[in-house]
Structures are given as C-alpha cells and as structure tokens.
C-alpha positions in Angstrom: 77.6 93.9 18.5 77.7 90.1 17.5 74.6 89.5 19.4 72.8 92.3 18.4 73.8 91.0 15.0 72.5 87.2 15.4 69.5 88.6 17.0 68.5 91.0 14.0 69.6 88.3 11.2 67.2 85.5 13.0 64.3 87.8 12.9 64.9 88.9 9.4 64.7 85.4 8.9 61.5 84.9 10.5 59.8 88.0 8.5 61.1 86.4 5.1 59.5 83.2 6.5 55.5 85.2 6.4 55.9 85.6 2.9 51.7 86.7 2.2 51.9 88.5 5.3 54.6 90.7 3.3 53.1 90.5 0.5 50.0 92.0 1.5 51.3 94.6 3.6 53.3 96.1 1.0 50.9 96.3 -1.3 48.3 97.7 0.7 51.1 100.2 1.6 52.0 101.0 -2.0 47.7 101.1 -2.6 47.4 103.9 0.8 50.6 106.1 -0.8 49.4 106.0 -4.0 45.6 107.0 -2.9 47.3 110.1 -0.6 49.8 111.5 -3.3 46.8 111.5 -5.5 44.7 113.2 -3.0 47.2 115.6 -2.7 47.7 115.8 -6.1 44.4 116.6 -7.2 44.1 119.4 -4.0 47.0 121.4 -4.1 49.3 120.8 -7.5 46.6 120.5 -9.6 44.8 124.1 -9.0 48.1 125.4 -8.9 49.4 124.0 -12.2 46.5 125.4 -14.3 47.5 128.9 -12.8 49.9 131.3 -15.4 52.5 131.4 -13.4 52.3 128.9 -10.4 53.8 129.9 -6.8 56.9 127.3 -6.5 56.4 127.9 -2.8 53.2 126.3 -2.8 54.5 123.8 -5.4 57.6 122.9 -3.1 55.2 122.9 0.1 52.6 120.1 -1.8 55.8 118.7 -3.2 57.0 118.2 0.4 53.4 117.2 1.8 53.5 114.4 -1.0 56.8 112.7 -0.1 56.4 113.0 3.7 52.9 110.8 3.3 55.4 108.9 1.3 57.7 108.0 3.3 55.6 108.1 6.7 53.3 105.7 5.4 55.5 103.6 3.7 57.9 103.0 7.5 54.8 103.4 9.4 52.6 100.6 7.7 55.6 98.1 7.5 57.0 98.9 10.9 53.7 98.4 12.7 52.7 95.0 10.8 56.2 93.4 11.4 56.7 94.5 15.1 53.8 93.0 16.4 54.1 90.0 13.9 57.6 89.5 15.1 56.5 89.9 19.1 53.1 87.6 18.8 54.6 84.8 16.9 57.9 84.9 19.2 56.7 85.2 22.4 54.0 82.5 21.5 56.8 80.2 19.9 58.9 80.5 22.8 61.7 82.3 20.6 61.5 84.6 23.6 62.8 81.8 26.3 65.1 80.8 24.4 67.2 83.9 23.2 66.9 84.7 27.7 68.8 81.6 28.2 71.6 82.4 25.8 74.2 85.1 26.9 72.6 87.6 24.8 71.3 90.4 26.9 67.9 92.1 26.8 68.9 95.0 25.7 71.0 93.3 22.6 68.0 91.3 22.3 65.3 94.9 22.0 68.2 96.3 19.4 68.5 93.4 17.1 64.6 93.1 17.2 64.0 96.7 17.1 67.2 96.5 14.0 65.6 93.6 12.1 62.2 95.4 11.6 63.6 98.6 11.3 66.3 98.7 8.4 63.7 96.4 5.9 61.4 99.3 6.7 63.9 101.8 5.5 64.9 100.5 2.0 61.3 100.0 1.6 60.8 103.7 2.5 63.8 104.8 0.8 62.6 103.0 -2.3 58.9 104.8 -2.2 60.3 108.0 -1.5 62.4 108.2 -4.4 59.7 106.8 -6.9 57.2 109.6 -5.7 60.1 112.4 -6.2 60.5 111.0 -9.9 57.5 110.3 -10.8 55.6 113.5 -9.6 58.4 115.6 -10.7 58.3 114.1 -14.5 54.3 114.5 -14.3 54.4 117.9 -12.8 57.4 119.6 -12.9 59.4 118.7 -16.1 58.4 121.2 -18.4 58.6 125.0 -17.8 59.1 124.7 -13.6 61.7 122.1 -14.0 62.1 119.6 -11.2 60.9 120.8 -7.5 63.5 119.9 -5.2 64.9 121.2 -1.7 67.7 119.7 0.5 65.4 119.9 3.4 62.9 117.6 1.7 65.4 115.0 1.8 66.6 115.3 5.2 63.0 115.1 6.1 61.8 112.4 4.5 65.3 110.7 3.9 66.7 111.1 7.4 64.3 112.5 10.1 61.2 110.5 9.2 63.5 106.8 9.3 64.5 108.2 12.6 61.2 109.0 14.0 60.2 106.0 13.0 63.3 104.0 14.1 62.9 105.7 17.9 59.1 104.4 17.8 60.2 101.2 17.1 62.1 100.8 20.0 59.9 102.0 22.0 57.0 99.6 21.1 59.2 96.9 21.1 60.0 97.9 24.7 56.4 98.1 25.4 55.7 94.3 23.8 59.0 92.9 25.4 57.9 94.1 28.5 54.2 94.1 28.1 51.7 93.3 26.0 51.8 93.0 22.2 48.7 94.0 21.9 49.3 97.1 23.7 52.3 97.7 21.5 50.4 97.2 18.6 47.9 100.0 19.6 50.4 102.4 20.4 52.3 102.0 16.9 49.0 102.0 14.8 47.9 105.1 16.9 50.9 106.9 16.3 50.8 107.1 12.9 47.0 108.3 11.6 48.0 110.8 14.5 51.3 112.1 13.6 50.7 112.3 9.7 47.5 114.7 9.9 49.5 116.7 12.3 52.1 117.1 10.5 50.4 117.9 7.2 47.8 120.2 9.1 50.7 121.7 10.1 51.8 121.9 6.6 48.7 122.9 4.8 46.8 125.1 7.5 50.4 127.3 8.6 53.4 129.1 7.2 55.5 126.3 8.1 56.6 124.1 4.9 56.8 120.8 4.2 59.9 121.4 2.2 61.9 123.6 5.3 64.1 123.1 7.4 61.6 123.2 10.8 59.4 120.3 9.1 62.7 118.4 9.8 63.4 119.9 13.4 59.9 118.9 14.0 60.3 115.4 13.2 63.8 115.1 14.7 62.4 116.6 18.3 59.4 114.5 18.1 62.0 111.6 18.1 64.1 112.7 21.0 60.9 112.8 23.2 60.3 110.0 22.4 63.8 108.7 23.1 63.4 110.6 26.2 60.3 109.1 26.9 61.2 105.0 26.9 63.9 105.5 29.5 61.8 104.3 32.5 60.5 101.3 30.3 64.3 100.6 29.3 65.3 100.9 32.7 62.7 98.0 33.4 63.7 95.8 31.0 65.1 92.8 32.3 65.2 89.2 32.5 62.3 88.8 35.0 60.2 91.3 33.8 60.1 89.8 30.7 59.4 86.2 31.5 56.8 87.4 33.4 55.0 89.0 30.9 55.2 85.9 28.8 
C-alpha cells in the first residue's frame, strides 16, 4: 500500500505541475455540463413546468438525466485528459524506467497511476454533481413541487458513475502501460460520447428512469464487464512487456 501510495502522490504531483492543461480542461468541462443541463433543461423541465400540474415522474426522470450528464461528463472529460497526459509525458520522460527499477511492482505502479487520476476526478465530479442538484432544484423545484430528489439518483451519480469511471480508468491505463497511449486515449474518449447517449436514450426513449434504481444496476454491471474484461491485459502486465512498449 506504501507504493501504491508514493506512486499516486508523484503523479498528483505531476498533474499539479500542467497547471493550463487543468485549467482548460476544467473549464471546458464546466462550459460542456452547463451547455447539456441546459439542453435538457429547455427539452424536458421546461414543457413540463408550464403544465398545471407537472408529472414528478417525468420531473425526477429529467432531474436524473441532468445530474448523470453531470457527473459523466465531469469524470469522463477530466479522466481522459489526465490519463493520457500522465502516460505520454511519463513514458517519454522516462518516469516509466525508472519507477521499473525501483521495487515497486507493476501492478502497484497501474493502481497508484490509475489512483492519482482517478480520486481528483471524483471531487471534481462530486463537486459538479452537487451544484447541478442545488442549482436546478432552487430554479425548478423550490416552489410548489419542492426539491426533486431520489436516493437512487445519488447512488447513480454519486457512487456507480465514479465507479464506472474508476474501472475504465484502469483499464486504459492498462492498455497505455502496456500499449500505446494513443490507443488508450481513443478507447477513453470513445467511451464516453458512447455511453452517455446510451444511457440517456435509454432514459428518454424507455420506461427505465434516470432517477431508479436499474439506471444504477446499469451502470454498476457496465463496470463489472469491464472489470471482467481487463483480466487478460492485467494478466500481461509485466516488467518486459512494458519496456518493450516504451
């Protein structure tokens, strides 16, 4: 655990070291949530706000929608732009070769990476998240319908979206220790266009809501296949292979 630990405090280090790079990406993230929740918005509270008496199922469900692009955006962006920041600029500084000759292992090395880039990404989130729910709700909601909330929102968006998102990590990070970065990079840019629209088509175009509880077994399997999936690519992940791909 102490490796894993000097491993993900060294590449915190390096992240707070690419201080525009941060910059930028979270403020194009916070520009790309803000454009979707009013998207959303302006599609599905707004027609339903003007009605008499507004269905709270189709409130919660757009209530839902909204914090999932939310949060998924908010991980996704930031995971993808620091993952293949952190593997590009390591493996061309040689950080790489030198964490193999110390006695950390491979696999403590892929955790504290995978760790360092990860938990940022989940204040960040957790922050975004929680801003969305207030603001929206004091908008929207604080008068007559009073506040919109479901527990299942939160374990979606507070719990099985960090987790998704934590078990893709790994997995490009396997894929760019391994591999390419490059290669890495597509797979974790791809990934998320992909998975948001189908889970808000999913959402919008089905009885299944973004505020219930299969939204958030959704999610949660979607991260055990992937899981699942990265065990031949973990099982390949040692010392040679990864010099050689350097």
């Amino acid at each position: 655990m102490s490796n894993i630990a000097l491993v993900m405090k060294f590449a915190i280090k390096n992240q707070l070291r690419m201080i525009s790079t941060t910059v930028i990406t979270l403020t194009i993230t916070f520009i790309c949530v803000a454009g979707v929740i009013a998207i959303v918005a302006a599609l599905l509270l707004n027609p339903e706000m003007e009605k008499t008496v507004p269905d709270m199922s189709v409130l919660e469900n757009a209530m839902g929608i909204i914090l999932f692009c939310a949060s998924f955006i908010s991980i996704g962006i930031y995971s993808s732009v620091f993952s293949y920041q952190s593997l590009v600029r390591e493996k061309a500084g040689g950080n790489i070769q030198a964490l193999l000759a110390t006695p950390i292992s491979t696999k403590g090395m892929w955790l504290g990476k995978s760790l360092a880039v990860f938990l940022p990404g989940l204040i960040f989130t957790v922050i975004m998240s929680i801003v969305a729910f207030i603001v929206l709700n004091l908008i929207y909601f604080s008068g007559d319908t009073g506040f919109i909330f479901t527990s299942w929102m939160f374990i979606s968006n507070l719990l099985a979206v960090p987790l998704l998102y934590f078990a893709v990590t790994l997995f490009v990070h396997i894929i760019g220790l391994v591999g390419k970065p490059v290669t890495a990079n597509v797979i974790g840019q791809i990934f998320l266009p992909v998975m948001a629209n189908v889970m808000i088509q999913l959402a919008v175009r089905s009885s299944l809501g973004a505020g219930s509880w299969l939204f958030a077994v959704i999610l949660l399997g979607t991260a055990t296949v992937i899981v699942i999936g990265m065990f031949p690519a973990y099982r390949n992940m040692t010392t040679e292979r990864i010099i050689l791909s350097l």
